[in-house]
MIBATI-255671 format. One record per residue: y, z, x of N, C-alpha, C in turn. Coordinates in steps of 0.001 Angstrom, whole numbers, plus 500000, padded with zeros to 6 digits. Atoms other than C-alpha are relative to their C-alpha. Layout:
YZXYZXYZX ...
//
This chain:
498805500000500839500000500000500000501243500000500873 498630500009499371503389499007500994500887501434499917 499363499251500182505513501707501807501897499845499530 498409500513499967509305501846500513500698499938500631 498561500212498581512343500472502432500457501209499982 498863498812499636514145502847503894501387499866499395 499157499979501034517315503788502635501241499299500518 498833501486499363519315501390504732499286498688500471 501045501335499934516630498461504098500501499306499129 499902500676501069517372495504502213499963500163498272 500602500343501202515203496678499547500301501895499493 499608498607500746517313500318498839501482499954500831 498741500310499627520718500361500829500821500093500667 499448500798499151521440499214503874500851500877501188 499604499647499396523684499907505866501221500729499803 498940499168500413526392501027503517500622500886500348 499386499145499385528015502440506141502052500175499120 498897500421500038531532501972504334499855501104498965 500252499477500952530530504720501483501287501036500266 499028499199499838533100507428503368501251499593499163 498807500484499522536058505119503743500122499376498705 499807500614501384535456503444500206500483500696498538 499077498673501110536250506701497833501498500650500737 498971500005499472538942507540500103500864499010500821 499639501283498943541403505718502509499797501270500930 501308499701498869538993508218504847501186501064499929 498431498989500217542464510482504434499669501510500333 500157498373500469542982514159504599500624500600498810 499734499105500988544016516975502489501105500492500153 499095499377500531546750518525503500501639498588500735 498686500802500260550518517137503319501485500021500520 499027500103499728553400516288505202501298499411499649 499113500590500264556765514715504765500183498320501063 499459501308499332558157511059505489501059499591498689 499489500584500951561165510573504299500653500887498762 499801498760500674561600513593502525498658499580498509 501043500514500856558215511969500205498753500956500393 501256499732499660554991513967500573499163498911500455 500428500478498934552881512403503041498503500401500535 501298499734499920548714512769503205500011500234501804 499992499956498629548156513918507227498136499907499761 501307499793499788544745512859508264498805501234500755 501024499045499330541478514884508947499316499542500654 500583500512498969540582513987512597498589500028499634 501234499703500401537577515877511667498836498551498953 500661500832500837536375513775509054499789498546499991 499753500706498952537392510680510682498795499320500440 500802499619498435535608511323513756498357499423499093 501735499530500841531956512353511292500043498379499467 500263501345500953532678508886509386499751498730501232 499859500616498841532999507357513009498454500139500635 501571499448499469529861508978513984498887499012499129 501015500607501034527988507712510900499747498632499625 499809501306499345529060504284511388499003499313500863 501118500306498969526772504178514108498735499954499950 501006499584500341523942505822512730499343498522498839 500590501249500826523903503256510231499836498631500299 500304501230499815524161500232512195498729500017500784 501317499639499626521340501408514267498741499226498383 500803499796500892519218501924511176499505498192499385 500004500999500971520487498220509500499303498677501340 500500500869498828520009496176512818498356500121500214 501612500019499653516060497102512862499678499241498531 500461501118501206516131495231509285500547498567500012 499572501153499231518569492615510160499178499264500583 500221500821498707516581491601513333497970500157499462 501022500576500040513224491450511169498954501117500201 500877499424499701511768494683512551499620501367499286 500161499086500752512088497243510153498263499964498841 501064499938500715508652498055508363499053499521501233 501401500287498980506436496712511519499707501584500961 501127499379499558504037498980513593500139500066501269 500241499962498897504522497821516745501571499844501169 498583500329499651508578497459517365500460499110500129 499155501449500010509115494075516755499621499242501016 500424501158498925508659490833518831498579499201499997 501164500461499769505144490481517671498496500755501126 500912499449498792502522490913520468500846499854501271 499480499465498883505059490859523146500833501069500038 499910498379499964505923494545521908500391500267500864 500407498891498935506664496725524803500154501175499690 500261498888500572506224500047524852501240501026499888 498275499536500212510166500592525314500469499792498486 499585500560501178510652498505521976498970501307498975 500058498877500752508314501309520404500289501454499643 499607498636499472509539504452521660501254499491499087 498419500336500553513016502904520570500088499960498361 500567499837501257511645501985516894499696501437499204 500458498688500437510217505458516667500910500744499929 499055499232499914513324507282517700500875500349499151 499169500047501045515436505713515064499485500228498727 500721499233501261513156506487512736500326501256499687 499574498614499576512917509776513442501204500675499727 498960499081500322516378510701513865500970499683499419 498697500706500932518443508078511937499719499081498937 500495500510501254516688506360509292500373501040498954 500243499432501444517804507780505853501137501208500418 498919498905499422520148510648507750501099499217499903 498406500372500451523034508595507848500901499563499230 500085500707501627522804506969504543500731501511499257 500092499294500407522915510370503480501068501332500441 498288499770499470526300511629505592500896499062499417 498775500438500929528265508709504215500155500558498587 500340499868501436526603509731500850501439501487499587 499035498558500107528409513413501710501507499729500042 498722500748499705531673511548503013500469499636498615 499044500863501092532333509428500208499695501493498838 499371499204501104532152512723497457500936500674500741 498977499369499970534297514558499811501439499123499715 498838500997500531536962511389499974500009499856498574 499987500082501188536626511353496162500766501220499576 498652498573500200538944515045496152501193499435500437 498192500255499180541372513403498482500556498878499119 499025500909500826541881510211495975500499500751499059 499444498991501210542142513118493354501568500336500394 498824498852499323544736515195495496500780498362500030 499121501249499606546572511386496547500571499737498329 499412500431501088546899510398492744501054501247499309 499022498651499556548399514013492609501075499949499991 498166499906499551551238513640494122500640499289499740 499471500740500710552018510516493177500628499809498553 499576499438501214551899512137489384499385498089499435 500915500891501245549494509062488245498525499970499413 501363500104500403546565508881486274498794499945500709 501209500110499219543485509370488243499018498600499272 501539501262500415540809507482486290500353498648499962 500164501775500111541966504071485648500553499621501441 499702500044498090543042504461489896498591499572500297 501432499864498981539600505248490709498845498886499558 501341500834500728537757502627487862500501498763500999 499414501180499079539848499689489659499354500422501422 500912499950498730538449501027493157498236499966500175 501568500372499735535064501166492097499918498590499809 500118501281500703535524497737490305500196499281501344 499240501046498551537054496295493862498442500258500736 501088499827498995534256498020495538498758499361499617 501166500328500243531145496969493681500683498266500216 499817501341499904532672493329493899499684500025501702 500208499641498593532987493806497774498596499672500493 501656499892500002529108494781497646499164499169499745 500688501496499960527925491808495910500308498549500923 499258501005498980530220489549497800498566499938501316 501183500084498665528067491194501008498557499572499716 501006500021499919524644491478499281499825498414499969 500127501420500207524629487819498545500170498820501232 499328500390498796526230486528501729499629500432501212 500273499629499002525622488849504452498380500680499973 500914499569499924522993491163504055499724501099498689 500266499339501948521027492674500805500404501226499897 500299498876500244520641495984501457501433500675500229 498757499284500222524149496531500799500072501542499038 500204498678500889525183500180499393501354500191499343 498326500071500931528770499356497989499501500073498837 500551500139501759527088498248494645499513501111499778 500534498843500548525192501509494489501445501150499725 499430498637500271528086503753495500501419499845498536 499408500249501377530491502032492657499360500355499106 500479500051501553528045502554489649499955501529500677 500926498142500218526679506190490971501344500773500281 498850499199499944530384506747491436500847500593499016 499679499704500815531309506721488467499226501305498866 500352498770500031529024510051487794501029501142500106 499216498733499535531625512048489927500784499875499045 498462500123501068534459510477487806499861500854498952 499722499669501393533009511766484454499993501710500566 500468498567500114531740515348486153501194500819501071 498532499404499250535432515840488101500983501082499427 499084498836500261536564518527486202498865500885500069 501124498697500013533640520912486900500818500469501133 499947499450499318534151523591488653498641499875501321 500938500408498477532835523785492673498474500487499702 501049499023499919530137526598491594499422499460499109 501087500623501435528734524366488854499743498674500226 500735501729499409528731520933490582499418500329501088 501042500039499447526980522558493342498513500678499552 501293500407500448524421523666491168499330499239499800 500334501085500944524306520527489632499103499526501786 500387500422498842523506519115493171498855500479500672 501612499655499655520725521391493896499026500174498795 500111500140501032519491520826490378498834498514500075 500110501475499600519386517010491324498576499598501095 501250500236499100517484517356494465498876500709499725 500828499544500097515355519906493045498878499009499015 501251501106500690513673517382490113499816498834501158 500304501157499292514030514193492863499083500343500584 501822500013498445511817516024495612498943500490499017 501869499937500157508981517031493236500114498696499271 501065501665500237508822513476491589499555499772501189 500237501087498762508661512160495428498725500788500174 501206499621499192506112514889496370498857499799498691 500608500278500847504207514193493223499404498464500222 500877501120499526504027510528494241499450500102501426 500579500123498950503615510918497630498387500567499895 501037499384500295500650513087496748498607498921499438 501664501234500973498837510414494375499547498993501168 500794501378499144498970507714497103499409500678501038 500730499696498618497954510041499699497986500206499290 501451499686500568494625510716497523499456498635499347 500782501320500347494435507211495972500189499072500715 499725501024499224495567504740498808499417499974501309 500600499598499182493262503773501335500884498723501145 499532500795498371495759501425503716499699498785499743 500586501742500176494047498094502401500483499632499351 499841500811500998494663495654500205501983499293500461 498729500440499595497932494630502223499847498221500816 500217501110499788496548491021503051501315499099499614 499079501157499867499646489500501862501352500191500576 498827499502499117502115491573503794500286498883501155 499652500328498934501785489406506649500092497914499843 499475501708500492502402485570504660501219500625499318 498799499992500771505374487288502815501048500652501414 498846500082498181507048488244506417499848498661500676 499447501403499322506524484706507749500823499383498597 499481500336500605507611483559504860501750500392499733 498999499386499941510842485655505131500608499690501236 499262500755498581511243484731508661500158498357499993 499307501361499963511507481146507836501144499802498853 498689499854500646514197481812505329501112500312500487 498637499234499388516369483638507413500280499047501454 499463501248499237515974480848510203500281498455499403 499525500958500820516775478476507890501205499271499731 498852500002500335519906477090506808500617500991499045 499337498883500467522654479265505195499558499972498260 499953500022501325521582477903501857498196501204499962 501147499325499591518079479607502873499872501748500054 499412499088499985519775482311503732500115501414498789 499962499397500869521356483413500598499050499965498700 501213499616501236518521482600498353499158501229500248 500858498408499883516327485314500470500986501053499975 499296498472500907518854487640499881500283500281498782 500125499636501809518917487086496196498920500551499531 500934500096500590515624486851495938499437501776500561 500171498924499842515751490697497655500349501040498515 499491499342501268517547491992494401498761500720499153 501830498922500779514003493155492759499784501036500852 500269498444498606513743495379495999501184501114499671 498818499032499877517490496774495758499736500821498933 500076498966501158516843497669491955499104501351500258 501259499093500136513380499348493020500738501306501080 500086498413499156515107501421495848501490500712499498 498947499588500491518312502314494035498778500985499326 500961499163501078516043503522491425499289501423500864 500266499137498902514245505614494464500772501020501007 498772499312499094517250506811496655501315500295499054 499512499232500744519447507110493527500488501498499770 499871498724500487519202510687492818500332500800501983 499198499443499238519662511785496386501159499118500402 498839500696499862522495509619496591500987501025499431 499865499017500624523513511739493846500526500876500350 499814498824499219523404515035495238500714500599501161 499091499955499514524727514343497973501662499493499853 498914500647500778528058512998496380500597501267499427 499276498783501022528184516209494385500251501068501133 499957498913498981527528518418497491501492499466500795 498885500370498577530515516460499880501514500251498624 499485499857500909532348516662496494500621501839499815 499765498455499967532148520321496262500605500594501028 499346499893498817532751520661500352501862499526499715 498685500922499746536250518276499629500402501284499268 499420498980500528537213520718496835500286501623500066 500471499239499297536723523742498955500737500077501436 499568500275499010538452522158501835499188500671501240 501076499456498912535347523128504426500510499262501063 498780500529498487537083520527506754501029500062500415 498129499827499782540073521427506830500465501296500468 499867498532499475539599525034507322500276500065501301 499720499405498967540907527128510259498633500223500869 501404499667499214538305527376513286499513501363500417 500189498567500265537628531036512149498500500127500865 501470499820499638534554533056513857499082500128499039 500723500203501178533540532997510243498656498761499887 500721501692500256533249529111509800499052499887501350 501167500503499016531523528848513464498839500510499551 501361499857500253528866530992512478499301499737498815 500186501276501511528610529201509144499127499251500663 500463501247499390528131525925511159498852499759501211 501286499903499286525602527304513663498857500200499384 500443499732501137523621528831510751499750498499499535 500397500817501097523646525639508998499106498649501244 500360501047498988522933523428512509498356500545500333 501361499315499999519981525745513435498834499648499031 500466499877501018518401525756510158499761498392499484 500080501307499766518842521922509944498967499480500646 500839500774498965517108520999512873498989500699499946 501268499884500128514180523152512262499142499799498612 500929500327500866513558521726509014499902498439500211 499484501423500183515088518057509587498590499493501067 500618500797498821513430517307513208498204499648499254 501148500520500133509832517790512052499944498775498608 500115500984501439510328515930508487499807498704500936 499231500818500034512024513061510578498639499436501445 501346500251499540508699513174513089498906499187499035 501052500313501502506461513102510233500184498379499853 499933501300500833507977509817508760500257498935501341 500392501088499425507639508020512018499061499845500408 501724499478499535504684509305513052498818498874498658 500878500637501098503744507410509368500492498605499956 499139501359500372505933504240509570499878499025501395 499584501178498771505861503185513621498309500490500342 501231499944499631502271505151514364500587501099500711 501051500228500143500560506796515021498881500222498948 501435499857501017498783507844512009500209498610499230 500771501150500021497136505590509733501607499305498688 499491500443500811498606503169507281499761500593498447 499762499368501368497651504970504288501012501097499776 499315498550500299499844507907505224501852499718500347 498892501073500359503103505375505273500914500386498637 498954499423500921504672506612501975499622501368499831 500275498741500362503424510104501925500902500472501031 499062499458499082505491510670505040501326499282500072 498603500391500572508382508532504101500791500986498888 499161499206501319508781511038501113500235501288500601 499381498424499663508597514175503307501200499777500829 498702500689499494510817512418505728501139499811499559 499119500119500765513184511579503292500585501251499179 500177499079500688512710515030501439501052501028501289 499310499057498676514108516993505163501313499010500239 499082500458499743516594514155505614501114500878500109 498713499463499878519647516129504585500107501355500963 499777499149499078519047519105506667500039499271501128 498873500292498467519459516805509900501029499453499547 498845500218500048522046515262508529501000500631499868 499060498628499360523739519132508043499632499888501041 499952499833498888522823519313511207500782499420500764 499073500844499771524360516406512394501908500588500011 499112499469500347527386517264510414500694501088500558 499640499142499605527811520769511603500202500269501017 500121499695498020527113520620515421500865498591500315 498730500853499458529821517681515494500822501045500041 498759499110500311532094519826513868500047501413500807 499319499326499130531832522719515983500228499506501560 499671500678498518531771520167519356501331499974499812 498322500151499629535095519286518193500850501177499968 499826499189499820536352522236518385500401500209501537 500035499496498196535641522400522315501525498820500797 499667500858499737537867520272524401499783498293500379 500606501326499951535501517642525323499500499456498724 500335500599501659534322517210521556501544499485499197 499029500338500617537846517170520562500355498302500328 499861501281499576537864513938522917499372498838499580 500811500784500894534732512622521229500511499631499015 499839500453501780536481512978517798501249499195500013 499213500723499863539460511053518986499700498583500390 501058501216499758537228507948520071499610499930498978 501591500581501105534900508415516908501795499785498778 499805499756501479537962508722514211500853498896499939 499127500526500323539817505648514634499134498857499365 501661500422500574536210503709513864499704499955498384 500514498785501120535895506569510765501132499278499112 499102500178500921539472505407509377499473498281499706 500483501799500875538381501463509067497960499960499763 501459500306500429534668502126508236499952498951499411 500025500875500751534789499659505739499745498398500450 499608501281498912535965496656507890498606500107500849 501004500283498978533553497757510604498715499872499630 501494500243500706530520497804508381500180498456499749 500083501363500307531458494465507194499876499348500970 499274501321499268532286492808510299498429500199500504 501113499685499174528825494757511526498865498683499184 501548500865500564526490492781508947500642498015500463 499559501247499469528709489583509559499213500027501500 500473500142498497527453489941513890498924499669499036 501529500243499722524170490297512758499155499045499331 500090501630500060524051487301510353499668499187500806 500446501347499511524988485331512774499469500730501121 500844500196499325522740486521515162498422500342499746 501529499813500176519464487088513552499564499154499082 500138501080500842519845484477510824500117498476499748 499734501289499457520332480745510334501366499585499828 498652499843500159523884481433509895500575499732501556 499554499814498249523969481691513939498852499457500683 501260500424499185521193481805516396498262500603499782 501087500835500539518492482189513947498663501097501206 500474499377499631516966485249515759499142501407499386 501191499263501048514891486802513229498572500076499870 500967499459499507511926488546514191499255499505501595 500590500428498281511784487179517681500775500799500852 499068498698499028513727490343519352499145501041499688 500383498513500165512207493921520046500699500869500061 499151499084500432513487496950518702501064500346501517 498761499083498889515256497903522191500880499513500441 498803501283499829517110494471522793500787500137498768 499026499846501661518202494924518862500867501189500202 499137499094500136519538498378519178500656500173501577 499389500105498743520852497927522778501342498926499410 498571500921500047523199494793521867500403501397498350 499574499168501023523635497350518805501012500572500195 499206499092498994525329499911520964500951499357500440 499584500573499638526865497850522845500910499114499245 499256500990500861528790495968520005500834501117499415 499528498550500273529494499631518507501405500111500936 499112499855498827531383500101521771501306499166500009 498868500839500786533701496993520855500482500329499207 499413499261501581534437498392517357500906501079500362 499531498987499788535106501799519034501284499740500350 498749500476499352537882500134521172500587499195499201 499039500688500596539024497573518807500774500582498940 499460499036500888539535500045516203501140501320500458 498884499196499857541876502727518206501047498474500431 499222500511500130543749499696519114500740499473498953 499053500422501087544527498423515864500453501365499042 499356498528500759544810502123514395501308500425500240 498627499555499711547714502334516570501029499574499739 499146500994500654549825500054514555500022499708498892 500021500371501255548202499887511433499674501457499059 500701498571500607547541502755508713498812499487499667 501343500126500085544564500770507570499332498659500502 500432500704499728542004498311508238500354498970499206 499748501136500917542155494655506756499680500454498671 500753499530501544539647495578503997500553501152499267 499059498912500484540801499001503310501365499445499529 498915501023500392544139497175502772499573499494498628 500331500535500889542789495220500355499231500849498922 500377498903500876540989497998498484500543500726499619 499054498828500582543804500319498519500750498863498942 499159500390500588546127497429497244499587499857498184 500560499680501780543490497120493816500025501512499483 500615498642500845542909500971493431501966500159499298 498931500009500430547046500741493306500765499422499304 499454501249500556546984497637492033501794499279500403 498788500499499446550080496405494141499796499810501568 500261500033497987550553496175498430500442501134500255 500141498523499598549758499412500127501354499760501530 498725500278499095552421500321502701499407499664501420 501214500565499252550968498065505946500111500600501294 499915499262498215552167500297509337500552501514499885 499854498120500389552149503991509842501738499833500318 
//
């Protein structure tokens, strides 16, 4: 039995690294003057984390991109090496489904700050925020159709409009709601994971390996080739929306609750550190093994029957590394050398949007017949090496244009619908 895409796979959602930067313009909370006008001052912090997560997710989308996501042996076929599996395994492990699941937190906390922004302005929130989802889910199809399926714009527009209706709850009742959420999602998952681990014996996958050539000659194909196999992914997206849905969810309500709470924004009390060690600790000794588990079931070594039973525990620990994640940034920055990290990661964090886009655009054209048509003939460590390495461009092209612009192209263009007019274009 096939196991399900991961949650930045074609066939659930991608790389949707843009989820932060798309409920907010990635903004902060509290408020200065220009002008004698109130004036949003950004949260390096948050930034920085959206800068971070950026990464995590192109990692994740580039092993589907380049053909190798769902194989066994790290891509390339039988000229594997054993670098390309170690590398496969890693990202499994520690960034499959974790970073999906930080923007997830991102974009409910940016969903307080469009609150607090329409605020001050003294306009109507909701028909602000329906026009930004409306811009955004367009955005999403634009990509899934064009660039790459496993877009997560389209998800976070419809499941966004959840927060909209449940935005007047109080913090202590939408984070129930949130552990409410994940509490029915993880026993359906461990409920299925359970049946296939007792009824699935690993066989009957004979046509797995004509519906991947078949996929690899689509994607080296011409562009018209192209976008038909990414249409023809749309039966997958429904099935893993439907699947990653509800923690989508949860987390939305949880970064939601954090925004309204202002947890980032707080003073670097000896309180909050030992909060954030507490929550980093506790993370990584539930996250790391989950995040073992589900590669241990997805790259090997156990067998193929145990492929979605450890995708669901995997997926089930996700959010504790991703607190983890979360928390042990946030007290690095703090230090002086983390503070330096979060000044590199947050100019990245403020154009997420852009850089996700421009990310599935590279990898078009280089893994599809859009470009050079390099789809499934790369191993995982050449894929996430030029990965990095392209990251590194973004990093730098993005404090350069930060220093001139308040937002990215796209952002631009998203703020100008949520305002419906032209956003103001230089800090």
């Amino acid at each position: 039995m096939k196991r399900p895409e991961t949650a930045e796979s074609p066939a659930a959602t991608g790389t949707g690294a843009a989820g932060g930067a798309a409920a907010g313009t990635a903004g902060g909370a509290t408020a200065g003057t220009a002008g004698g006008v109130p004036r949003p001052h950004r949260i390096v912090e948050v930034d920085a984390l959206r800068g971070f997560a950026l990464c995590g997710i192109f990692l994740a989308n580039v092993l589907v991109m380049s053909g190798i996501d769902g194989l066994r042996d790290g891509g390339a076929g039988p000229t594997a090496s054993g670098l390309d599996q170690v590398a496969h395994w890693l990202v499994v492990a520690l960034v499959q489904t974790k970073f999906y699941l930080l923007f997830s937190f991102l974009f409910g906390y940016s969903f307080t700050l469009q609150m607090d922004a329409a605020e001050r302005d003294v306009a109507p929130f909701a028909p602000r925020m329906l026009r930004r989802l409306l811009g955004l889910f367009v955005l999403g199809a634009l990509h899934a159709v064009l660039l790459y399926p496993g877009d997560i714009l389209t998800t976070y527009a419809v499941l966004g409009l959840i927060l909209l209706a449940a935005r007047a709850l109080d913090p202590a009742r939408m984070w129930r709601a949130a552990l409410w959420v994940y509490g029915v999602v993880a026993g359906l998952y461990l409920l299925l994971g359970l049946a296939v681990a007792l009824v699935d014996t690993g066989e009957g996958d004979e046509g797995l390996a004509a519906s991947a050539a078949e996929l690899a000659a689509a994607y080296r194909g011409g562009p018209a080739d192209v976008v038909r196999a990414n249409m023809d992914a749309w039966s997958e997206i429904l099935a893993g929306l439907l699947m990653m849905g509800g923690m989508v969810v949860a987390a939305f309500l949880a970064g939601f609750v954090a925004g309204r709470r202002r947890l980032m924004a707080g003073t670097d009390s000896p309180a909050r550190a030992t909060r954030l060690r507490r929550i980093c600790l506790w993370g990584l000794v539930v996250g790391l093994p989950g995040g073992a588990l589900m590669a241990a079931g997805t790259v090997g070594p156990l067998g193929a029957r145990w492929q979605i039973p450890t995708f669901i525990l995997g997926m089930l620990t996700a959010p504790a590394l991703s607190a983890a994640y979360a928390s042990g940034l946030l007290l690095w920055f703090t230090t002086p050398r983390g503070a330096r990290l979060a000044a590199r990661l947050a100019p990245a964090g403020r154009m997420a949007l852009t850089n996700y886009l421009v990310q599935s655009l590279v990898m078009a054209l280089v893994f599809t017949g859009y470009g050079a048509a390099l789809y499934g003939r790369v191993g995982a460590a050449a894929a996430l090496g030029g990965a990095l390495l392209f990251y590194g461009f973004q990093l730098a092209g993005s404090a350069r244009l930060m220093k001139h612009h308040r937002l990215g192209p796209v952002e631009r263009l998203l703020r100008a619908v949520t305002l419906w007019g032209r956003p103001t274009p230089r800090a």
